[in-house]
Structure formats: structure tokens, C-alpha cells
N, C-alpha and C positions, 0 to 999 in steps of 0.2 A: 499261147506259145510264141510270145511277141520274140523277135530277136533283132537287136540292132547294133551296127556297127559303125566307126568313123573312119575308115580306111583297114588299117590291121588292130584299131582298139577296140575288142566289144565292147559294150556298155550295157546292153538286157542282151539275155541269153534265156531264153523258154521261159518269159517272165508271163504269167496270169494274174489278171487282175479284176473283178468284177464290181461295180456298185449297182444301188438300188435308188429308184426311185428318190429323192429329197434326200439323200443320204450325208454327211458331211463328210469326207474324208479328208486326215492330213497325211502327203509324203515325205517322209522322214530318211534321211541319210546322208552318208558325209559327201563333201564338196567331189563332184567327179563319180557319183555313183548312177545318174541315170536318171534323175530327178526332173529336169526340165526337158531332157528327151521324150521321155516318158509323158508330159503333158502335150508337148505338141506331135509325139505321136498319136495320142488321143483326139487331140482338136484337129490333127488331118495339116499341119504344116510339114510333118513327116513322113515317110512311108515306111513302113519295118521290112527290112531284106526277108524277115521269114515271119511265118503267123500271120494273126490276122486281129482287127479292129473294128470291134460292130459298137456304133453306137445310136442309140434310138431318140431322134430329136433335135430340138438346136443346140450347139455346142458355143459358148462366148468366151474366148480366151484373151485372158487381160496377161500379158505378159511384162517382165520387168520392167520392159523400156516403155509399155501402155502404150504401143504404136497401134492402137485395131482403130485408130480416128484419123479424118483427114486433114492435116493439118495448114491442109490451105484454106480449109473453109470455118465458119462461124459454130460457139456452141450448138446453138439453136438449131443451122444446118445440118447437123452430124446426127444431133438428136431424129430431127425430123427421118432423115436419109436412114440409119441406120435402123429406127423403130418402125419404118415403113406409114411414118404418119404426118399429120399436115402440121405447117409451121407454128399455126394459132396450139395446139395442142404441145407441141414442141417445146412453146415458149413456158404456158405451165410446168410440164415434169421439170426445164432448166431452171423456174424460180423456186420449185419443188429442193433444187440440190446449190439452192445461193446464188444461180445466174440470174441474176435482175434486172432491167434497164438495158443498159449498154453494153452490159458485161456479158449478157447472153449473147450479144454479136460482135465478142473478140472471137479472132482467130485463133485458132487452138495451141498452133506455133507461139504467140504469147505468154501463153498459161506458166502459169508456176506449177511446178509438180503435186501441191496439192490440188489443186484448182484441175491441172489433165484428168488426176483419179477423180474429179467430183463430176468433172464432163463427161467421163470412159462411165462410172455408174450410171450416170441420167440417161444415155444411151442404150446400157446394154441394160438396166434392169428401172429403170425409171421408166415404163409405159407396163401397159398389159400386154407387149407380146415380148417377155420375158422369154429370155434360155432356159431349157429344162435342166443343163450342167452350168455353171459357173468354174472355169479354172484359172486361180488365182495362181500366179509365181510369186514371190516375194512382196506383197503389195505395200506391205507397210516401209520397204529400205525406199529412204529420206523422206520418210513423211513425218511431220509435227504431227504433236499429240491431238490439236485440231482437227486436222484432217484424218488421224487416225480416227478420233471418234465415231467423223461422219461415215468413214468406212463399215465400220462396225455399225452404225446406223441401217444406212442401207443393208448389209448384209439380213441383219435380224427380220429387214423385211422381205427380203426374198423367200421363196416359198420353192425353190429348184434345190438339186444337189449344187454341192460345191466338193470341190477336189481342190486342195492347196496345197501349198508348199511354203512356209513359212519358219521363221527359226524364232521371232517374237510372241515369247511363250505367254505375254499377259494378252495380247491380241489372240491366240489361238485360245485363252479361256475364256473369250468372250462368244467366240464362235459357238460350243456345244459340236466339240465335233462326236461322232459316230463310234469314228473307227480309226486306229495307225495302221499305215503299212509302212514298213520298211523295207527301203529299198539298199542290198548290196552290191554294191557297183566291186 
């Protein structure tokens, strides 16, 4: 019975929502319906004025702007930092996702937008201590077919649920998702 508001605009009103286990889910609705409220009410960036949000496990939320990295520090450091592991280990999952050499010790503030989503995956699902959820907002707006790939690379190997948000319907048949929900804003 989530409910949320932005001043006087609702946007979820008694909204229920459940996933399972590895599940895939895509959120579906038009611009202005609750869609990425809705995810960072899940990931815990929001609070719901009413209801409630149980979720069991780690939750990794890659957001439009892919800001969940530090972008004053190095591939390799974020990796490390964020997967809770040591640098030498670091450096494998970053050569794992094309940081190589040098490249795994640019600053993230550099990155090209494909190159952010290749660091934001080697961190959030490049080690063994993957998130049991992955939510995706828009992952693929401006990304080359390149980097789309690698996305969908990774993706296939994760082994968690993902919840997304996507309108790139050849990228979401790549995914295998589950289940639609629609959301009516």
C-alpha cells in the first residue's frame, strides 16, 4: 500500500508490488507515471508518505545518471571499495569489463558514458558479492550498440533479480524478462 507524493501531485497511491527471488521484471508506463519513484522507493533513496517497503537483501541501483560511483577515484578503486575487495582482485573483474593497464586507473569523472556503465557493472556485479536485486532505470539512453552489448553481457550473467525500466524494446528481448507491471500514474 505504497503511497507517494510531490508536494500536491500524487504519483503511487495504494500501489503493491511483489517480486521473487531471480525474477526479471519490466516497469512499464508513460512519462510521469511513478516509474523511477517507484524504483528509488525500493532502493531506499525515497521514503513513501504511507505503506511500507520490505526488501530482503542487497539492493544496487544504477540510475539514469549512473552516479552510485566515486568519481574522484580510479576504476579499480571503486571496484575494490564498492565490492568490499582487495585491489589485486579489483584489477581482474576491471580487465574482466575492458579496464586494462592504465585505463583501470582513470578517474571515473573521465569515462565516457559507455566506459561509466562498464565501471558501474564491474563494481556492482563484477565480484562474487553481487546484489540480490539489480534496478536498472534507463540503462541503455546514449549508449552505442557497443556498450549496449556489453550490458546485456553482463546482465545474462547475473544470477539476482533485476527490475527495470527501459523503453528499448530490442534490449529488453534480450533480457528474458519474467513479468510486466504497469504502472498508471
Amino acid at each position: 500500500n505504497i503511497c507517494f507524493s510531490y508536494g500536491a501531485k500524487t504519483v503511487l497511491s495504494d500501489f503493491n508490488f511483489t517480486m521473487r527471488t531471480g525474477e526479471h521484471v519490466r516497469l512499464l508506463g508513460n512519462n510521469g507515471a511513478g516509474k523511477t519513484t517507484l524504483l528509488k522507493l525500493i532502493s531506499g533513496v525515497l521514503r513513501p508518505s504511507a505503506g511500507c517497503v520490505k526488501v530482503s537483501g542487497k539492493v544496487a541501483y544504477l540510475n539514469q545518471d549512473l552516479s552510485l560511483l566515486d568519481f574522484d577515484k580510479s576504476v579499480v578503486e571503486n571496484i575494490a571499495e564498492y565490492a568490499g575487495i582487495l585491489p589485486h582482485d579489483a584489477h581482474a573483474i576491471a580487465a574482466n569489463f575492458g579496464f586494462r593497464g592504465d585505463a583501470s586507473k582513470k578517474k571515473v569523472s573521465v569515462l565516457s558514458g559507455g566506459e561509466l556503465l562498464k565501471a558501474t557493472l564491474a563494481a556492482v556485479i563484477g565480484s562474487k558479492n553481487q546484489p540480490d536485486l539489480l534496478i536498472l532505470d534507463e540503462p541503455t539512453n546514449n549508449l552505442d550498440i557497443k556498450s549496449t552489448t556489453v550490458l546485456e553481457n553482463a546482465l545474462d550473467q547475473y544470477r539476482g533479480a533485476i527490475l527495470i525500466v527501459s523503453h528499448d524494446e530490442a534490449f529488453i528481448n534480450e533480457l528474458h524478462i519474467d513479468r510486466l507491471v504497469v504502472i498508471h500514474g
